[in-house]
N, C-alpha and C positions, 0 to 999 in steps of 0.2 A: 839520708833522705827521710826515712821515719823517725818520730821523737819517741824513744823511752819509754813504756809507761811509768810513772812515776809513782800508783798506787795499786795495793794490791786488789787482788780480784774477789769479787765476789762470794766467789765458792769457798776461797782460802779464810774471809771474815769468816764465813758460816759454820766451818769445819773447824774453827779456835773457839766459836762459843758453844758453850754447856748449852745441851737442849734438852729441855725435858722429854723424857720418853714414859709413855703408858707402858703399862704391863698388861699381857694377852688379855686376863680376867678382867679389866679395865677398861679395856679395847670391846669385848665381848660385852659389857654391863650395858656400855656408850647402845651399842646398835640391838642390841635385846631390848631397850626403853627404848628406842626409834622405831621399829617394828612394832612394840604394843602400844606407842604414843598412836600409832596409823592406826593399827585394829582400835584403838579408845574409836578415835573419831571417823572412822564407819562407822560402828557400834552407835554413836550416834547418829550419825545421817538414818542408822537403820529404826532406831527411836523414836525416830520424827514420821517417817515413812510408815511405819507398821509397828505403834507403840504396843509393849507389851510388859509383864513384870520380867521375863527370861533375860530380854534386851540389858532392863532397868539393871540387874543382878549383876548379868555380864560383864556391865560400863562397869560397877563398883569395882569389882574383881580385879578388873584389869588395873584400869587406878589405882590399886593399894599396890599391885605387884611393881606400876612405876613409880611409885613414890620411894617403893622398896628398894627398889637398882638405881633411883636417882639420890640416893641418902636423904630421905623425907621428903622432900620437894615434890610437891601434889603438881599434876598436870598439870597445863594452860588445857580449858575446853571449848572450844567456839561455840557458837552457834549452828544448827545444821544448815546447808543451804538449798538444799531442795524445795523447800515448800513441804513437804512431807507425803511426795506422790508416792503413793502406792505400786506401782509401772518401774520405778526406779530398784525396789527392793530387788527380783532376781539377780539382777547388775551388780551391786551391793553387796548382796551374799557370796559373790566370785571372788567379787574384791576380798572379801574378810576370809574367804576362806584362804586365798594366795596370801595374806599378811599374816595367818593364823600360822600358814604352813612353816616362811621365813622367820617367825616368830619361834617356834618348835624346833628349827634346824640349829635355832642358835642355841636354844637356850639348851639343848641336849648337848650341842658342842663343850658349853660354859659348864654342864654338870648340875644347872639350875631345875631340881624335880619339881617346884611350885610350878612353875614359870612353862614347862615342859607341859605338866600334867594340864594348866589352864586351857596352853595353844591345842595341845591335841583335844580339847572338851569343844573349842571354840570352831575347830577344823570340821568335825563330827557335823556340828550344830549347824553352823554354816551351809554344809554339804544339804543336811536334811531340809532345811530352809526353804534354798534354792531349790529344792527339787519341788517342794511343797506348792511354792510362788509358782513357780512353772506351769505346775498343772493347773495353776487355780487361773491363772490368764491365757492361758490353752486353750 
């Protein structure tokens, strides 16, 4: 009543071919430059919003660290989008500080002390920020 299948399955191709696989610290590099690609670009939006040299410094830093885990390869940077409202910084500062935090969890995981020591500078700074902005539109 049923015909045969005549070819094999899927799963069976996938499980005959070589796949490459990352190694953990490879895996770790991948989302430690994803996490400080994000903090890059707050850091800008925060730039635009309430330029400053701290900001200016920040961006650099971060940048060379993902150039560093991306093997040379300097970020893509957009443009900010805000307009550069001021109103938007507390928000801003939340943000960078939760990407500073995830940024920190990894790169202590990886054993990355540059990388480590920037997110927790960046976590600090953020925190003090936000709190600053807060009271200043209170």
């Amino acid at each position: 009543m049923y015909e045969p299948i005549r070819t094999k399955s899927v799963h069976s191709m996938a499980a005959d071919q070589e796949v490459p696989h990352r190694s953990r610290t490879e895996e770790l590099d991948i989302r430690l430059a994803g996490h400080l690609t994000a903090l890059l670009t707050v850091t800008d939006e925060l730039r635009a919003a309430v330029p400053g040299p701290a900001l200016d410094d920040a961006a650099e830093r971060i940048a060379e660290q993902v150039t560093r885990l991306r093997g040379g390869v300097y970020p893509l940077r957009a443009a900010p989008t805000g307009g550069g409202d001021p109103a938007r910084a507390p928000r801003l500062h939340r943000r960078a500080r939760m990407l500073a935090g995830s940024a920190l969890a990894v790169a202590t995981s990886r054993g990355d002390r540059a990388a480590a020591a920037l997110a927790a500078e960046r976590m600090e700074a953020h925190e003090a920020d936000a709190a600053v902005q807060e009271l200043a539109t209170a």
